[in-house]
C-alpha positions, 0 to 999 in steps of 0.5 A, a space after each residue: 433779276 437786275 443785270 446790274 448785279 452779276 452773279 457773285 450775288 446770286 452765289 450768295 442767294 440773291 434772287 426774284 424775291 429779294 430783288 422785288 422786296 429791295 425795289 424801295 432802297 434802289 429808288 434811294 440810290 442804295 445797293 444791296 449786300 449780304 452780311 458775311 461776318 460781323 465784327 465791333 461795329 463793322 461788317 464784312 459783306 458781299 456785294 454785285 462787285 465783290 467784298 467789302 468792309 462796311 460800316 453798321 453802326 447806322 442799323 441794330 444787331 446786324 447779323 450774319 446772313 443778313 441782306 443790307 441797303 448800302 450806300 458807298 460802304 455804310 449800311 442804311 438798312 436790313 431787310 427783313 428776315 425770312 428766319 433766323 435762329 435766336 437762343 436766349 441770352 446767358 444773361 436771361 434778359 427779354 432779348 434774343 441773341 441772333 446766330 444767323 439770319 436767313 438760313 434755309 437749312 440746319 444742320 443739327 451735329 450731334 457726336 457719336 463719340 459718346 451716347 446721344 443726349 436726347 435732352 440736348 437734341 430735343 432742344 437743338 431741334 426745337 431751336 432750329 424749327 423754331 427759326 423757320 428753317 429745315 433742320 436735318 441732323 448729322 451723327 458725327 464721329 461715326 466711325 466712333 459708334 459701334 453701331 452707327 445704324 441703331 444711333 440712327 433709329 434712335 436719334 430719328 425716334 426723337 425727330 419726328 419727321 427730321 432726316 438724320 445722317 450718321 457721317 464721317 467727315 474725315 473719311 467722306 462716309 455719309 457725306 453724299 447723302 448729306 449733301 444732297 439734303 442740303 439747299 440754299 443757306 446752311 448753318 451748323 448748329 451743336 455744342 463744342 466738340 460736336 465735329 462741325 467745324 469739321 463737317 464744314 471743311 468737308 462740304 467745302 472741300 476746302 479747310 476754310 474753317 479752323 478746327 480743334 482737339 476735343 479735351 478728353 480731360 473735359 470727358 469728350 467736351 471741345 474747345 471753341 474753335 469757331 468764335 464767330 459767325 461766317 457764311 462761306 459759298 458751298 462748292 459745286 453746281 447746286 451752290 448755296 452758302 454756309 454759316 459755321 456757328 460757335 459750339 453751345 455750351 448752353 441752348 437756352 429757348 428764346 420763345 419756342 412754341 411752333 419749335 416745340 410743336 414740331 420738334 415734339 409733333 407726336 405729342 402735339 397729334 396724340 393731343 387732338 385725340 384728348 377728350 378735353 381742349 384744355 386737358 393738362 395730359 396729366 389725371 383728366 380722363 380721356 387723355 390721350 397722351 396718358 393712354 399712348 404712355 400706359 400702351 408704350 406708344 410714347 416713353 413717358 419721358 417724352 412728354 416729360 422734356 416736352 413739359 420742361 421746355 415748354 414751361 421755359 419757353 413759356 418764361 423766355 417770353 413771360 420777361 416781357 410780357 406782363 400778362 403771360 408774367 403774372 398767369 405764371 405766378 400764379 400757376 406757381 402760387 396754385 402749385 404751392 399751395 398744392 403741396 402745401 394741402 398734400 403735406 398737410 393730408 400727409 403729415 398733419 398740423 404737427 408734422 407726424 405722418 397721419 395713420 
């Protein structure tokens, strides 16, 4: 590395890597950067001299987490992306909204305070494997559950392959081993009220990030606390950063196929054992899937979320894509006409119900 750039770079995950890919923009005369909170058209960033307030307007959607090619405080350029985790836009457009770029590790925060929602953890996970990430999740609000240890086993029956952490924030419960699984940039990723801003004090030792009262009027559901995205250095030798991301209401799949394979990666290896490539796992014979359910292998409503974000996945990426658009249609066109066949055997022409 450049001894041009001191450590307060490297702090933030500066490294070999970056220096090398960041060749072509130092022959420019440009400087690099990390983007650590993004603001109308302005950023804050981190450079080899410390902070500064930077212009973006030169480059699109710039993000939090992301490394910038400065000249004096304007950025010329991103570099780009190892990951990055995108959602589908409230507005479902063909675009992706960004929540932070070049993340390491995810934290999934997922409240005790109430049962688990395996829909909603399904989909967080899927989101965060798809960004490229290492996802682990953290049982907030431990000390709510009466048995932290069986919402443990639960929430790792539907991660296959996920570490899963039950914690306390306030009380430090769990907190060492979390910390432990964590490396290079972290970003905590859940919907309002699940205790991430909370979370994120205590790995920063510090109460850096503002916090708030959940609404028991909104049956357990927080307010926003955190509005946007910042990355803060962790404390501690083994370093690293953290990005706290505003609570979801929503958790729309932005193109979440390899997400989906690993979040649902039983199914995905319970498939290779199907007698047929393109088997539907629904009546063909020789389905695997079918039979993992029929032994109680595999709860059926496994494959059930599975199939549900898939198909959504599968229109996120339809919005701009005319083939994948028009093979959906017609899919829809078969399945009505499906239905329309089934009535008909059932109720007749006239609609009395055949004996």
């Amino acid at each position: 590395m450049s001894d041009v750039f001191p450590d307060v770079l490297s702090g933030y995950g500066w490294n070999a890597s970056l220096e090398e890919d960041f060749t072509p923009y130092r022959t420019e005369g440009l400087t690099p950067a990390r983007i650590v909170r993004v603001d109308r058209g302005r950023c804050e960033v981190i450079t080899g001299e410390g902070a500064l307030h930077a212009d973006s307007r030169a480059v699109t959607a710039p993000c939090t987490g992301d490394w910038a090619a400065l000249r004096g405080d304007r950025i010329e350029a991103l570099l780009p992306r190892r990951t990055a985790i995108v959602r589908a836009e409230a507005a479902r457009t063909s675009r992706g909204q960004v929540l932070a770029a070049n993340v390491d590790t995810i934290v999934v925060t997922v409240p005790l305070a109430d049962a688990i929602s395996s829909d909603r953890l399904e989909r967080l996970l899927a989101l965060a494997w798809e960004s490229g990430a290492r996802p682990v999740i953290a049982l907030t609000k431990a000390d709510l559950s009466p048995d932290p240890q069986a919402d443990r086993a639960e929430a790792e029956s539907l991660a296959p392959g996920v570490e899963v952490f039950p914690v306390a924030a306030p009380s430090g419960e769990g907190m060492d081993a979390l910390r432990a699984a964590l490396d290079g940039t972290v970003a905590l990723l859940g919907t309002s009220g699940a205790g991430k801003s909370t979370l994120g004090n205590a790995l920063l030792s510090s109460a850096v990030l503002r916090t708030g009262t959940v609404s028991t009027a909104q049956h357990g559901k927080g307010r926003h606390t955190t509005v946007s995205r910042e990355l803060v250095p962790l404390p501690g030798p083994g370093g690293g950063t953290l990005i706290d991301t505003p609570g979801l209401r929503g958790v729309g799949l932005h193109e979440a196929g390899a997400g989906l394979q690993q979040a649902f990666a039983e199914i995905e290896e319970l498939a290779r054992g199907c007698r047929f490539a393109d088997c539907g796992h629904d009546r063909e014979p020789g389905c695997a899937i079918q039979r993992a359910i029929e032994d109680g292998e595999l709860p059926e409503r496994r494959l059930v979320s599975y199939r549900k974000l898939e198909r959504e996945g599968r229109r996120a990426a339809a919005r701009h894509d005319d083939r994948l658009r028009a093979v959906l249609h017609k899919e829809t066109v078969n399945r009505q006409k499906a239905i329309s066949r089934h009535l008909r055997a059932v109720y007749g022409k006239d609609g009395g119900r055949q004996r």
